[in-house]
C-alpha positions in Angstrom: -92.0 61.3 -4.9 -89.4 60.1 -8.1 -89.5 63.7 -9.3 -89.3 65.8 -5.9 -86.2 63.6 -5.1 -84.8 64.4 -8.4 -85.5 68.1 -8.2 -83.6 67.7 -5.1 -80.6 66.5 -6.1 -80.6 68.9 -9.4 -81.1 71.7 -6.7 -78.4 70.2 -4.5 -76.2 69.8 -7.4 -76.4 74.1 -8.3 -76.3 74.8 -4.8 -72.9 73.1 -4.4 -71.0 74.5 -7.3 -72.1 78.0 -5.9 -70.7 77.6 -3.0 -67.6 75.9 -4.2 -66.5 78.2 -6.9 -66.7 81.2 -4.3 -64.0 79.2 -1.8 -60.7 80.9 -1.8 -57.6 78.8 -3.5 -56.1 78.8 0.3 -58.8 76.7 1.1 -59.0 74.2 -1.5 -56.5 71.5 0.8 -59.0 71.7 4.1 -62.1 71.3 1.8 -60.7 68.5 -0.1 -60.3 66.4 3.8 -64.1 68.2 4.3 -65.2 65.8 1.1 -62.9 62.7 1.7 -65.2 62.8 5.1 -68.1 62.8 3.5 -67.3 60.3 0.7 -66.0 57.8 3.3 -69.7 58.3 4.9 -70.8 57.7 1.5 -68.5 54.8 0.7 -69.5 53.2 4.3 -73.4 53.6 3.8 -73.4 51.8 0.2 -71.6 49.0 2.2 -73.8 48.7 4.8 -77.2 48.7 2.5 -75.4 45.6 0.3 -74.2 43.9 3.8 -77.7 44.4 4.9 -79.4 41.8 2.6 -81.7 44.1 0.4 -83.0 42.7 -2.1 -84.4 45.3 -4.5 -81.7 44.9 -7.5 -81.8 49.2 -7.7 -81.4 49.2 -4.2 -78.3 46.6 -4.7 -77.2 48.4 -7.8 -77.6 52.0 -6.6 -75.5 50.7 -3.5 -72.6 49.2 -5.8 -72.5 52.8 -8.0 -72.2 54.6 -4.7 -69.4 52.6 -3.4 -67.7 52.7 -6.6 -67.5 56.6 -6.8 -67.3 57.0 -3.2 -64.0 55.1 -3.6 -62.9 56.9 -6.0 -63.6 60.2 -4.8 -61.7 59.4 -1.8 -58.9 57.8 -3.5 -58.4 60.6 -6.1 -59.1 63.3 -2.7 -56.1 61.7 -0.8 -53.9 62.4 -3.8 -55.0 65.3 -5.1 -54.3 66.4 -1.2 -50.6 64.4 -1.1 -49.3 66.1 -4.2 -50.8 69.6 -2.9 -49.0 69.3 0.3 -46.5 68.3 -1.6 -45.6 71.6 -2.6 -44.7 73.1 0.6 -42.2 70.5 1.4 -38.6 71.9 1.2 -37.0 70.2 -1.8 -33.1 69.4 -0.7 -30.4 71.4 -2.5 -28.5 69.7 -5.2 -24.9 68.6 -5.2 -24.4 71.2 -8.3 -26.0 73.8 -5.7 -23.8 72.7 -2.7 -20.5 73.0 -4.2 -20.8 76.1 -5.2 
């Protein structure tokens, strides 16, 4: 069961760098919002398994790791989104600009 979960995720793992090294630069903003989605769901389920009472120390532990990166995937997500959106923002003029 260990080894066809692991194959799994290996496969999983290919799968999605595939299909995210063919996605357009254009699209990099809405995919990033795509994946804060899914961390959050990520983020929320590790919370719910420790809230839950298990108590299998992996369970506990595996719980922990995945609320640890899920929190920092979003975090980083929200900025690496900010200081994208961040560059189509009209930057006001300076004074030097003005006067002249």
């Amino acid at each position: 069961m260990f080894l066809a979960n692991l194959a799994i995720l290996v496969l999983a793992g290919f799968v999605g760098f595939a299909v995210i090294s063919k996605v357009p630069n254009t699209l990099h903003t809405p995919l990033m919002s795509g994946t804060n989605a899914i961390h959050g769901i990520v983020l929320l389920g590790g919370v719910i398994v420790l809230g839950s009472g298990v108590d299998d120390p992996l369970s506990r532990a595996l719980a922990l790791i995945a609320i640890i990166f899920g929190t920092l995937n979003v975090v980083g997500g929200f900025l690496v989104t900010d200081r994208m959106l961040g560059m189509f923002k009209h930057r006001p003029e300076s004074r030097k600009g003005a006067e002249k």
